[in-house]
ChimeraX commands (.cxc) that place a marker at each C-alpha (Angstrom):
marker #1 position 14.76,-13.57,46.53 radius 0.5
marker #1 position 11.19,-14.01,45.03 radius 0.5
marker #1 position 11.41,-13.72,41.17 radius 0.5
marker #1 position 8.68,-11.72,39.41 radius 0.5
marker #1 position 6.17,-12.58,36.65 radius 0.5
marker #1 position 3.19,-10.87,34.88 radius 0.5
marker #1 position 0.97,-12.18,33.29 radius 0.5
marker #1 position -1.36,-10.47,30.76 radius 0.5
marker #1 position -4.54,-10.93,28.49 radius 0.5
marker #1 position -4.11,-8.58,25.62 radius 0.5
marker #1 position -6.47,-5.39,24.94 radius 0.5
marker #1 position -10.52,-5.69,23.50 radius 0.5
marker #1 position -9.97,-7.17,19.82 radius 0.5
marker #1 position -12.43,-7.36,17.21 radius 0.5
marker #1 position -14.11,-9.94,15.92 radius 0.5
marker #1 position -12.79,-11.34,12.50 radius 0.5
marker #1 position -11.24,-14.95,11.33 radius 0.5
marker #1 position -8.89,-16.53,11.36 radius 0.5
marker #1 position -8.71,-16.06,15.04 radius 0.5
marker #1 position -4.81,-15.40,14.63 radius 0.5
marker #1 position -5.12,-12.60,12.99 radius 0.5
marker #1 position -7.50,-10.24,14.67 radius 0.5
marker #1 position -6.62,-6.89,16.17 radius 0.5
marker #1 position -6.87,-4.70,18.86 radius 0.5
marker #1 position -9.96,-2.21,18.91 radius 0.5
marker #1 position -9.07,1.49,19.03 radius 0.5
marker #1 position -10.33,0.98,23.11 radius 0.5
marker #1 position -8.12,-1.88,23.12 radius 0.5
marker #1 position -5.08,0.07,22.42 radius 0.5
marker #1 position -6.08,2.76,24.83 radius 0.5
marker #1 position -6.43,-0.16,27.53 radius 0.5
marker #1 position -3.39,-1.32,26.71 radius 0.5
marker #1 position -1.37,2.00,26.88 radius 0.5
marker #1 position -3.01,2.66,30.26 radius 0.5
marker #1 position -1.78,-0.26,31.51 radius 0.5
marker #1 position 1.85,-0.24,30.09 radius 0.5
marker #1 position 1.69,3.06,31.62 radius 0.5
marker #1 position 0.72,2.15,35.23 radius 0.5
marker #1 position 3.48,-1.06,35.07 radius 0.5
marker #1 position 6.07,1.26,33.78 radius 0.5
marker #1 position 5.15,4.02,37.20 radius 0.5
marker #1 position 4.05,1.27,39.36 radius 0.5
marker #1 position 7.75,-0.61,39.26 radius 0.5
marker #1 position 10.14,1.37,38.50 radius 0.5
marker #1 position 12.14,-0.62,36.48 radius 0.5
marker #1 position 15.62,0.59,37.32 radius 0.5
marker #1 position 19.33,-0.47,37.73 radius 0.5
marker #1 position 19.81,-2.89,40.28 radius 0.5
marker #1 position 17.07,-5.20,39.84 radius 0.5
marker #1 position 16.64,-8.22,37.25 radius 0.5
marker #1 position 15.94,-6.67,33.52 radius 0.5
marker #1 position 12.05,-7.18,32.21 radius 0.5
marker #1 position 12.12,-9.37,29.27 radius 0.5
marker #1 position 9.02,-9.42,27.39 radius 0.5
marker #1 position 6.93,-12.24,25.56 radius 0.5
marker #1 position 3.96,-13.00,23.54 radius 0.5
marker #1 position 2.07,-15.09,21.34 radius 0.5
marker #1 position 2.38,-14.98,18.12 radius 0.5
marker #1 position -1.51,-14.16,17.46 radius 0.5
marker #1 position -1.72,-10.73,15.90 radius 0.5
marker #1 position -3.68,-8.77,18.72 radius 0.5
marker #1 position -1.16,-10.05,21.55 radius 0.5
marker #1 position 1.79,-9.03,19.50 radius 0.5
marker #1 position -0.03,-5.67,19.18 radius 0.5
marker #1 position -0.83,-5.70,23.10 radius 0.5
marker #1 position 3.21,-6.26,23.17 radius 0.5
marker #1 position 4.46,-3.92,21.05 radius 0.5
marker #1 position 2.54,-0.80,23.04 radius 0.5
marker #1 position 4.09,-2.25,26.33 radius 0.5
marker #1 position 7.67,-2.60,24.98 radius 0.5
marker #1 position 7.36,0.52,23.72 radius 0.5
marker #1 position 6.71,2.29,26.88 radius 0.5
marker #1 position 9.24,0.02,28.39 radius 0.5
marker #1 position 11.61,0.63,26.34 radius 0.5
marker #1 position 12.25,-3.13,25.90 radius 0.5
marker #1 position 11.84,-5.33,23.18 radius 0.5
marker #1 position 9.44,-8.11,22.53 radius 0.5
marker #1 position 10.59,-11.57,21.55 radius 0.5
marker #1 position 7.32,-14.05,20.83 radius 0.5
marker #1 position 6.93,-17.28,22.74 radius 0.5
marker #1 position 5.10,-19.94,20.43 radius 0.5
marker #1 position 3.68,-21.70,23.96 radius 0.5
marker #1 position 1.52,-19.51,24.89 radius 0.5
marker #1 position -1.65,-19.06,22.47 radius 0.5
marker #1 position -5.42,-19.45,23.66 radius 0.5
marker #1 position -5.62,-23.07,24.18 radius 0.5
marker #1 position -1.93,-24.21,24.62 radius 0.5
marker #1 position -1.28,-26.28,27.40 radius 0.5
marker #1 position -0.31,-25.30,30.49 radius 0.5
marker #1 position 2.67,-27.54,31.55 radius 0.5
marker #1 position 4.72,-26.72,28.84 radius 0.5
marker #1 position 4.76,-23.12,30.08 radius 0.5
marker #1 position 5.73,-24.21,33.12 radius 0.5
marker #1 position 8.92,-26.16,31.95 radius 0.5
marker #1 position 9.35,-22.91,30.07 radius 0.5
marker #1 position 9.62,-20.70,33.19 radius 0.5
marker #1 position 11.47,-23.50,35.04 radius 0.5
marker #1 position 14.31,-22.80,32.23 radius 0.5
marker #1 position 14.12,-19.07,30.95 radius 0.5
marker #1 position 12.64,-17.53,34.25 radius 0.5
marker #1 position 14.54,-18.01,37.13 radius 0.5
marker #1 position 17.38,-14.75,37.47 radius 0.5
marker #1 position 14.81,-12.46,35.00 radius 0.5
marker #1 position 11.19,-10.97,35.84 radius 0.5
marker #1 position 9.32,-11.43,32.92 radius 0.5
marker #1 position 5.80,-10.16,31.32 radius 0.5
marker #1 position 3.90,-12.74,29.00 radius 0.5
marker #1 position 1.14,-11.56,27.28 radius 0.5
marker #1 position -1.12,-13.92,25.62 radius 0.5
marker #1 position -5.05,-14.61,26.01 radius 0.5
marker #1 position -8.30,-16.34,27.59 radius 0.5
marker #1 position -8.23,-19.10,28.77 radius 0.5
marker #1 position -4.56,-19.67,28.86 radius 0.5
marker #1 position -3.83,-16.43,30.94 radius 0.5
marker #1 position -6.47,-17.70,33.76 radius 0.5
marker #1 position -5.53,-21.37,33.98 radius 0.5
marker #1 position -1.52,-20.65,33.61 radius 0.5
marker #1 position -2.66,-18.29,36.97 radius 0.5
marker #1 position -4.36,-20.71,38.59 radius 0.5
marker #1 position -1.91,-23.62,38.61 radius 0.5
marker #1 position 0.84,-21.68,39.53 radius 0.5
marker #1 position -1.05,-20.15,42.34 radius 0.5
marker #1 position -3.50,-22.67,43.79 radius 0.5
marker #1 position -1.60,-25.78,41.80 radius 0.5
marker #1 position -5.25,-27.48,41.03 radius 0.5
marker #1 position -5.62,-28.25,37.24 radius 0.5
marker #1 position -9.42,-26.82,37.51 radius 0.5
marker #1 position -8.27,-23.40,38.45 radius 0.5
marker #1 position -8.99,-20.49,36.95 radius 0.5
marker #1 position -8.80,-16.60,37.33 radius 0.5
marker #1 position -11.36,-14.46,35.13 radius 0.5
marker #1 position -9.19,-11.60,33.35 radius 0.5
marker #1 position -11.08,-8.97,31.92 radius 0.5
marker #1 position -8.55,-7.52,28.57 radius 0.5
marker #1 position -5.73,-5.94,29.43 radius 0.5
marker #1 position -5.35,-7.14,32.44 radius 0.5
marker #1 position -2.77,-7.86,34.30 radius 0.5
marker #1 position -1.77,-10.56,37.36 radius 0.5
marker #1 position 1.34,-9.59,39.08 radius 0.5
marker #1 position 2.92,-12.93,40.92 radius 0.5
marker #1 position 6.07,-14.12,42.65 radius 0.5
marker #1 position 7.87,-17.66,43.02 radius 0.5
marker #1 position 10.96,-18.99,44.61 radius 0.5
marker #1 position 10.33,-21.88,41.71 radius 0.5
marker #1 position 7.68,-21.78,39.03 radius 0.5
marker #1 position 6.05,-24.75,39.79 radius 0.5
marker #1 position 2.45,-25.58,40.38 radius 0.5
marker #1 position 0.59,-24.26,43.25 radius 0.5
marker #1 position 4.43,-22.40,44.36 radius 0.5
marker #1 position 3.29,-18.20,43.82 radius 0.5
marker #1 position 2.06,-16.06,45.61 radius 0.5
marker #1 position -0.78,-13.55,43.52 radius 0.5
marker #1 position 0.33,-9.98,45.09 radius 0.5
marker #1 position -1.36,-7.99,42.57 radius 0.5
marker #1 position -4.24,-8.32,40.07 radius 0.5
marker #1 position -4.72,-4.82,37.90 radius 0.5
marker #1 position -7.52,-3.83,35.11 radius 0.5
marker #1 position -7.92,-1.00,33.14 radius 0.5
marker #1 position -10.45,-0.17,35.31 radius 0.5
marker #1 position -8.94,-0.26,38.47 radius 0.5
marker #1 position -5.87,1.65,38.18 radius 0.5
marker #1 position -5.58,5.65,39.65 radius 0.5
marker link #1:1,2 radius 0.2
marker link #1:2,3 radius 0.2
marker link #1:3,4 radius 0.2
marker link #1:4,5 radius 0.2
marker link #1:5,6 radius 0.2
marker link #1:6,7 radius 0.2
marker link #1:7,8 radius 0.2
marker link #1:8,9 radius 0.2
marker link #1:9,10 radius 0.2
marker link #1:10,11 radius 0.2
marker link #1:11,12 radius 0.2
marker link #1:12,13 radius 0.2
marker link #1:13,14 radius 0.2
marker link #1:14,15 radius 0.2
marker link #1:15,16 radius 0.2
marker link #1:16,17 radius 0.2
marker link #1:17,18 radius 0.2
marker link #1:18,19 radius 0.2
marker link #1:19,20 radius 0.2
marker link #1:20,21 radius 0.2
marker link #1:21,22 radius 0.2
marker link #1:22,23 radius 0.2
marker link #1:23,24 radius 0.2
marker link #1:24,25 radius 0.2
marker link #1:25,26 radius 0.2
marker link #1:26,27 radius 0.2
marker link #1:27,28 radius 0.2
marker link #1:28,29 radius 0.2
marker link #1:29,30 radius 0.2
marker link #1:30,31 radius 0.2
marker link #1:31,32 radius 0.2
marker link #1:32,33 radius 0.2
marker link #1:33,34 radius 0.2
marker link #1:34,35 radius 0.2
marker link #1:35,36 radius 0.2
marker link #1:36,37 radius 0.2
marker link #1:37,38 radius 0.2
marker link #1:38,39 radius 0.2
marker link #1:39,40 radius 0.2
marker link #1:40,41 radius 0.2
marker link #1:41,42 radius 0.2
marker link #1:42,43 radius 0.2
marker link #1:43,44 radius 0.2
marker link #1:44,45 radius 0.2
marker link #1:45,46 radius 0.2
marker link #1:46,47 radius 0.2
marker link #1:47,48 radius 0.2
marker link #1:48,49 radius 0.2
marker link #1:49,50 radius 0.2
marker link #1:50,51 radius 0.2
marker link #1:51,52 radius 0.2
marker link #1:52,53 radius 0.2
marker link #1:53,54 radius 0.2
marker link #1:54,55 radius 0.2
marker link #1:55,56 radius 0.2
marker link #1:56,57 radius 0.2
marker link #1:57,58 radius 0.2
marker link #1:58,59 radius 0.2
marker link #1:59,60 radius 0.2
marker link #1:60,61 radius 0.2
marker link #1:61,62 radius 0.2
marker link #1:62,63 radius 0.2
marker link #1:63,64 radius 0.2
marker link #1:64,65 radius 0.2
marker link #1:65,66 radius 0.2
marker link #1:66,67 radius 0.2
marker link #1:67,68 radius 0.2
marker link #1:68,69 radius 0.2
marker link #1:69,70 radius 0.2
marker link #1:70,71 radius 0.2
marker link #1:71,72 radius 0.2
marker link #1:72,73 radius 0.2
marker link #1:73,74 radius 0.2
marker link #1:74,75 radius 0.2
marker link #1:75,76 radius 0.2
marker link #1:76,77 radius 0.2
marker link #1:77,78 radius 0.2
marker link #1:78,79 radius 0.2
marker link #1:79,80 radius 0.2
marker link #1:80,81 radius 0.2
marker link #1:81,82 radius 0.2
marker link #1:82,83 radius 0.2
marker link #1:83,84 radius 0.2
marker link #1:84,85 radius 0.2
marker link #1:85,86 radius 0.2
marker link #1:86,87 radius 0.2
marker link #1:87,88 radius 0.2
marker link #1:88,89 radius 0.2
marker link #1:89,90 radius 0.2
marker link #1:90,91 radius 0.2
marker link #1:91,92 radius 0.2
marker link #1:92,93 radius 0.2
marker link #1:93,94 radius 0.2
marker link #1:94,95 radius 0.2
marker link #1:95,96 radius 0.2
marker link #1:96,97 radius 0.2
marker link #1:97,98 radius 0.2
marker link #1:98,99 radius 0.2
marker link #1:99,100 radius 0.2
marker link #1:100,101 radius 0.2
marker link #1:101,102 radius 0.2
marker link #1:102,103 radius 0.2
marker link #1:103,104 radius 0.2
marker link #1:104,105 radius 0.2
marker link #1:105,106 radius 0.2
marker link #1:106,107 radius 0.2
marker link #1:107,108 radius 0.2
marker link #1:108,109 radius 0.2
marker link #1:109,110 radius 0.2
marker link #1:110,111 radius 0.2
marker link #1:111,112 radius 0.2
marker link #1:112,113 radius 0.2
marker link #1:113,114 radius 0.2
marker link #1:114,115 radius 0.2
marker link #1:115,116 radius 0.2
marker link #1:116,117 radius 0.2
marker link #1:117,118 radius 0.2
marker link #1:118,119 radius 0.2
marker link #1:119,120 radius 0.2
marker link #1:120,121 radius 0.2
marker link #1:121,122 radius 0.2
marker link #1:122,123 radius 0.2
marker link #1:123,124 radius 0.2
marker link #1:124,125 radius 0.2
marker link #1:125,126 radius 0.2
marker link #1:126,127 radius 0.2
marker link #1:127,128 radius 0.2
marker link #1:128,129 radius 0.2
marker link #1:129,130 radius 0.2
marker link #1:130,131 radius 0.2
marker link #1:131,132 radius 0.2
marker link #1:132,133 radius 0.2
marker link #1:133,134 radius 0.2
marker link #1:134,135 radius 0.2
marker link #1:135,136 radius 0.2
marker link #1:136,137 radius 0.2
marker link #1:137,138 radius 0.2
marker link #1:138,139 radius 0.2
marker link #1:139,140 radius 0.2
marker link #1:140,141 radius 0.2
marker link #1:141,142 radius 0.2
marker link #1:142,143 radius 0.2
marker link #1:143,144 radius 0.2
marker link #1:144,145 radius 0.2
marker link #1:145,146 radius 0.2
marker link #1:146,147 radius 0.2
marker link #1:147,148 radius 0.2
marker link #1:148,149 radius 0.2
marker link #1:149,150 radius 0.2
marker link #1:150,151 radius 0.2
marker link #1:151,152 radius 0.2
marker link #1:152,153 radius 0.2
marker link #1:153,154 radius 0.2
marker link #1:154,155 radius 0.2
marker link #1:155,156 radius 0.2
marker link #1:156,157 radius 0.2
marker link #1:157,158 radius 0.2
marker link #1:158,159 radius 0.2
marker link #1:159,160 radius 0.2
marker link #1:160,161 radius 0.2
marker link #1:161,162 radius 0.2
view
């Protein structure tokens, strides 16, 4: 059986330095809450399937963007040092190699690492990348998190959710 990752950018954040510590707009949070809602309706968490861990950088406007979708949930949010802006990808990889396999998991981080991490998994090619707008979320499957080994079955925005 397929296991299940998402992968999402966190909600709009204002501007401010240092980078790590700037937070989600009032519109950010909204996006966010929209989407934790349609994940939570969407798929059903329930008995019988592998629990939904969650994860995110440590930057202050992805633990934000975590803390509104573990709420919702009703999980908790552990942070995952790997996965800020400009980490690189094959680390993650490893990562998901070791802590992914039996578990479907949500990571929310940011640009560009969100769109490259997508696009070697999917198309394997170290040049690929998928835009995400904030708060977006790519929903993917694996038999093995490797390069160019999921399959993209979903791709959700704020704006394009009922």
């Amino acid at each position: 059986m397929a296991e299940k990752l998402w992968i999402m950018r966190h909600g709009e954040a204002g501007p401010g330095r240092p980078d790590p510590e700037r937070q989600l707009t009032p519109h950010g949070a909204q996006e966010v809450a929209r989407m934790a809602t349609w994940l939570y309706v969407s798929e059903r968490f329930t008995t019988g399937r592998p629990p939904l861990r969650l994860a995110a950088s440590p930057y202050h406007r992805a633990r934000q963007t975590a803390s509104i979708m573990a709420e919702r949930l009703g999980i908790e949010v552990e942070t995952l040092p790997l996965i800020t802006p400009d980490a690189p990808i094959e680390p993650i990889i490893d990562w998901l190699q070791t802590h992914a396999m039996g578990a479907a998991w949500l990571l929310v981080s940011h640009m560009p690492l969100v769109g490259e991490l997508t696009g070697r998994l999917v198309e394997g090619d170290i040049r690929a990348r998928h835009g995400f707008p904030t708060a977006a979320i790519a929903c993917l499957e694996a038999d093995v998190w490797a390069a160019g080994c999921a399959r993209l079955t979903g791709f959700h925005t704020p704006a394009s959710i009922p």
